[in-house]
N, C-alpha and C positions, 0 to 999 in steps of 0.2 A: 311910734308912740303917739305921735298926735294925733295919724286916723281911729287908733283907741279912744283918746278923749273925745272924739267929734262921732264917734259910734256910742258912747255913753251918755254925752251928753242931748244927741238927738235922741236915744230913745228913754230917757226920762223927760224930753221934754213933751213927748207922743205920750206914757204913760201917767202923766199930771194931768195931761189937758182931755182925761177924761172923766168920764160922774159917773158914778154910779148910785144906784138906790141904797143898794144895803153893800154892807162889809162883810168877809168871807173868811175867817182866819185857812191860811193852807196848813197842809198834812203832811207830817214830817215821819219817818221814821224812828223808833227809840234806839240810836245809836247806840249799842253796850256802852264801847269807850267814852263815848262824853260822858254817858248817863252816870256811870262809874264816877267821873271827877264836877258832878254837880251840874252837870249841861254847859262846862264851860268851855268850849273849843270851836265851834262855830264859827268863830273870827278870825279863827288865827289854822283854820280847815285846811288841811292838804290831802293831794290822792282824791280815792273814791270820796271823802266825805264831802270837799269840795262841790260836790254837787248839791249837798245841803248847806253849805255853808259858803265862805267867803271863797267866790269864785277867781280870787286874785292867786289863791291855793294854784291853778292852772300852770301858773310860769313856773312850778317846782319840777322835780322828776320826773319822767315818764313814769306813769302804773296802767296795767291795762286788766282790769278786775272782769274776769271772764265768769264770775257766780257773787252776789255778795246777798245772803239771805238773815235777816232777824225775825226773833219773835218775843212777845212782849207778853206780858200779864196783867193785869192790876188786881193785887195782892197783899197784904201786908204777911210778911216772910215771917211770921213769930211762931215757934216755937207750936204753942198750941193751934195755930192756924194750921199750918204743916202736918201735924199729928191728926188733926181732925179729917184733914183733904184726905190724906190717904187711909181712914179709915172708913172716909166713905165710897171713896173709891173699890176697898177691897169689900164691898159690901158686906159692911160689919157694924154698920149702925142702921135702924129703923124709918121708916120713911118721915117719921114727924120729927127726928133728929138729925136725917138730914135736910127737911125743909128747914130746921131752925138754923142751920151751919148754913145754909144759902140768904137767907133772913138777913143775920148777924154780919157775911161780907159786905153782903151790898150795903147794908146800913154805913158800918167801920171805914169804907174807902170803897165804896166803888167796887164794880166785878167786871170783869171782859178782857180782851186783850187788841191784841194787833199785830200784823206782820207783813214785811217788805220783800224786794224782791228786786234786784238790778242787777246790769254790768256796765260797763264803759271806759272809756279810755279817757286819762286824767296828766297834763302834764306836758312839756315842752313849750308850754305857750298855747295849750290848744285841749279842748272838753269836749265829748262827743257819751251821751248816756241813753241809758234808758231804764225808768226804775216805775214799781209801782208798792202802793202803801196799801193798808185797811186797818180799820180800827173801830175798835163797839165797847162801847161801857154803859153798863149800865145803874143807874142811880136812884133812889129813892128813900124810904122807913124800912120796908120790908119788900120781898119779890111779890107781893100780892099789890101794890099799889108802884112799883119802880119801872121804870121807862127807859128804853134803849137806844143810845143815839149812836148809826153805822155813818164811815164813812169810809170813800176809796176815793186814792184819786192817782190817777196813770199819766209820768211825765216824761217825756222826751228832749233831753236839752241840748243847745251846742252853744258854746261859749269858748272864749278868747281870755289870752294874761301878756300881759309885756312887763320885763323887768331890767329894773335901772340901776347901775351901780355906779356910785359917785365917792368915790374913796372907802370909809369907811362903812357908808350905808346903804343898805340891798331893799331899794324898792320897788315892789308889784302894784298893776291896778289890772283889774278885771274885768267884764261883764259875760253873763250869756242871755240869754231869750229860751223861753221856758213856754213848751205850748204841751195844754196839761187836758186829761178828761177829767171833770168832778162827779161823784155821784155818791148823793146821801139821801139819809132816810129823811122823809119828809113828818111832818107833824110827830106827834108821840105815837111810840110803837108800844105796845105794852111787851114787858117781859113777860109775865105768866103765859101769855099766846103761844109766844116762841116758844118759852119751856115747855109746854104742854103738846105741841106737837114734835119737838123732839125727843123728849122724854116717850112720849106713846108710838116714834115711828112712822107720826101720818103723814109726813115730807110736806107737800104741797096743799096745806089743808085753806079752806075759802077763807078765813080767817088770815092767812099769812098770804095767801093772793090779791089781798085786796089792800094791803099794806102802799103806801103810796112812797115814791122816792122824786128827788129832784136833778138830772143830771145838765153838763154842757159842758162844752169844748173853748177855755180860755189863753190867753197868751199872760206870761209874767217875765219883768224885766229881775235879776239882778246883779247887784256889783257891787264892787269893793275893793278896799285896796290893804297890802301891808309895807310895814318898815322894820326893817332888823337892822341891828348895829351893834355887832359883836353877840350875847349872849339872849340880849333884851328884841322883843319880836313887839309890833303892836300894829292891833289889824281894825279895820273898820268896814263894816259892810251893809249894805241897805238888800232885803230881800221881798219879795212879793210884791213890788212895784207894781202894780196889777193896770192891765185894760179892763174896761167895763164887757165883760160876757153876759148871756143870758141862759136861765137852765130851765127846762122845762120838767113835765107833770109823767108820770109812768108807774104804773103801779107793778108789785114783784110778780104777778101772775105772769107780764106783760115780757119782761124781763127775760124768764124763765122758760116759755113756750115759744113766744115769736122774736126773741132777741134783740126787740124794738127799744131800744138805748135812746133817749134823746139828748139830741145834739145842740139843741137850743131851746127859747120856747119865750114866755112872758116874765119869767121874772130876774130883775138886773142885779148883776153882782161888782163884786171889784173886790181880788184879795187885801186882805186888811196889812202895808205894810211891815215890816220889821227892822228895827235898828239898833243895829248892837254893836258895842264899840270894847276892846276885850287886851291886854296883856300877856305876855308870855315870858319867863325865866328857863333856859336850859342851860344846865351846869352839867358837867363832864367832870363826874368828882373821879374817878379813875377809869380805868380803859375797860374797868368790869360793869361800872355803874354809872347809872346815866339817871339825873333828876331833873324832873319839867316840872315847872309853877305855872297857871294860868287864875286870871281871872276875868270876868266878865260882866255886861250889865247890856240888858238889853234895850231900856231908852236911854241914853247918855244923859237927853236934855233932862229928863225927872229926876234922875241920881244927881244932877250936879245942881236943880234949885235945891232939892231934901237935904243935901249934905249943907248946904248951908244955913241953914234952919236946923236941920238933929240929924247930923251924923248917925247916929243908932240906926233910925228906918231908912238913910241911903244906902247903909249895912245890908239891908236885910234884903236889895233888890240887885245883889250881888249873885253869880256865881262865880265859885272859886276850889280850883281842886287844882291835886297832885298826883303823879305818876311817876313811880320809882321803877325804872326798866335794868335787868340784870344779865350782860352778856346778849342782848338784843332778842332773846328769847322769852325771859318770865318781867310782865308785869303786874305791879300790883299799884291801885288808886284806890282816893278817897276823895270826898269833896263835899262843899256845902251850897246845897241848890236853894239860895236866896231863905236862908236859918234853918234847911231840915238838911241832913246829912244822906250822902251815897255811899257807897264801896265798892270796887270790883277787882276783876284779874282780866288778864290775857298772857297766851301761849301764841308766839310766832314761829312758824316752821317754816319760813323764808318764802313756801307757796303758796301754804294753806295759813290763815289766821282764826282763833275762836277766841272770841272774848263773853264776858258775862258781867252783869252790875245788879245790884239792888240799889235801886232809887229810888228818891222821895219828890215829888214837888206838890207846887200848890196848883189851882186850879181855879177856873171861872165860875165859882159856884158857892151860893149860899150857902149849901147842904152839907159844905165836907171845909168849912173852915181851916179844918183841922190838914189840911193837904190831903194827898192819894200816893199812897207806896205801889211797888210792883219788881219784877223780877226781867232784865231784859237779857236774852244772849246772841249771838252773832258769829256767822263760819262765815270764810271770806276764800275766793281762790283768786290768786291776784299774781300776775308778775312783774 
């Protein structure tokens, strides 16, 4: 236990004592199941997720997830969205009603999606992964003036858990080290381009080769710890503890022909970190049903001045869901991602898992006040 704390604490004191220029948020996969109960599990992470989340998850069970694949949308799921998709789909509507059906998404919430890809071993005290993400949305009034922001980014972790039991109470603490590639689009990409040479076929047209991206090769620290005591779980974790990397300049033609990836180059980064501090209730209402409560807040310190000033908007920087598991095979959640509500299922086949959510959250952007919904689901092969 104490070479753990003296491994966590030398490597935040490496990862503080560095600068960077600018800030970098990292890229997370749409986990169905969190996404399903609001994004609230992340702290309180075990198994595969653990690798996104609170890495003190490690001192639980062995799980050795030999596939675990998602894929994401941003979408709002209503009804007449639904009806229209597949009607243009089945090309059954007109070219200038389906420009307006792409018009009207991007406007309403955003268009794009994303999807992930890892396995790894999770568990016994010990983390060993390898996963990779992507993700493009694009935003604007209409596809004639909205712009697409791509990102990937490929991480390799290994990480460590020690856990401590002292009568009544089961404590973990964590860390791993997280050495990742980034690579994004660089300045505004216009959506019409892409669409227009997808739409016509032309793959590689000079218009999308000249398209510029920024990659490079960075190290991220994180850690965390939980406490359980009896039914109640409460997890705290810090993630993207980041060293200062550099990415450099490559444009897609570059990319695409000569496979020339940059590793580094002129301009400095440092992931932006994240801290979240989260709850958990598991009750064993009979030997058939099984209920979990969580909730969560991703800056502790802004939730605890707000709340004491108005309660109401330290509400609102909440997540908080539930999951109602039946016989260990069907679940179903619901949850509220800081005032907008999720929903989802999952099916466990003991080796295979699929799950699925509609989510809603908010987002860094002046343009979509209103948040961004989407559709996420998730097959898992794990033992």
């Amino acid at each position: 236990m104490r070479r753990l704390f003296a491994a966590v604490i030398i490597a935040l004191s490496l990862a503080g004592s560095a600068h960077a220029q600018a800030s970098l948020r990292g890229l997370y996969p749409k986990d169905a199941r969190s996404m399903g109960m609001g994004g609230a599990f992340g702290s309180l992470a075990a198994g595969y997720q653990a690798f996104f989340g609170n890495p003190a998850g490690f001192a639980g069970p062995g799980s050795l997830t030999i596939a675990d694949l998602s894929a994401w949308a941003y979408l709002r799921p209503t009804p007449e969205n639904l009806r229209d998709i597949a009607e243009a789909s089945g090309g059954q509507m007109t070219d200038a009603d389906r420009q307006a059906l792409v018009d009207r998404l991007i406007a309403e919430n955003g268009l794009g999606g994303g999807a992930s890809a890892g396995l790894g071993w999770s568990g016994k005290g010990f983390g060993l992964g390898l996963n990779i993400v992507s993700d493009a949305l694009a935003t604007g009034t209409s596809s004639a003036d909205a712009t697409i922001k791509v990102r990937n980014q490929a991480n390799a972790v290994i990480g460590m858990a020690m856990p401590l039991e002292l009568g009544p109470f089961a404590f973990s603490i964590g860390v791993d080290i997280r050495a990742f590639y980034r690579l994004d689009s660089s300045g505004e990409w216009s959506f019409a381009t892409l669409a227009a040479a997808a739409a016509g076929g032309q793959g590689m047209t000079a218009e999308v080769a000249d398209l510029m991206t920024l990659g490079g090769v960075g190290l991220a620290l994180d850690t965390g710890a939980t406490l359980k005591v009896g039914p109640f779980t409460a997890g705290f974790m810090v993630r993207d503890y980041g060293y200062r990397f550099s990415m450099g300049d490559a444009a897609v033609g570059e990319l695409v022909t000569d496979w020339a990836f940059p590793l580094e180059g002129s301009h400095a980064y440092a992931l932006a970190p994240i801290y979240t501090a989260g709850l958990g209730l598991d009750l064993r209402n009979n030997a058939v049903v099984t209920t979990s409560l969580y909730a969560e807040v991703d800056d502790p310190i802004t939730f605890f001045n707000a709340a004491g000033d108005d309660l109401e908007s330290a509400i609102g920087l909440v997540h908080a869901g539930a999951e109602l598991e039946f016989l260990r095979f069907i679940s179903l959640r619901a949850g509220i991602n800081k005032g907008l509500v999720s929903v989802g299922a999952g099916l466990d086949f003991a080796i295979v898992e699929i799950d699925a959510a509609f989510f809603s959250q908010y987002v860094d952007s002046t343009t979509m006040p209103q948040g961004r919904s989407g559709i996420a689901i998730q097959a898992a092969v794990h033992f």
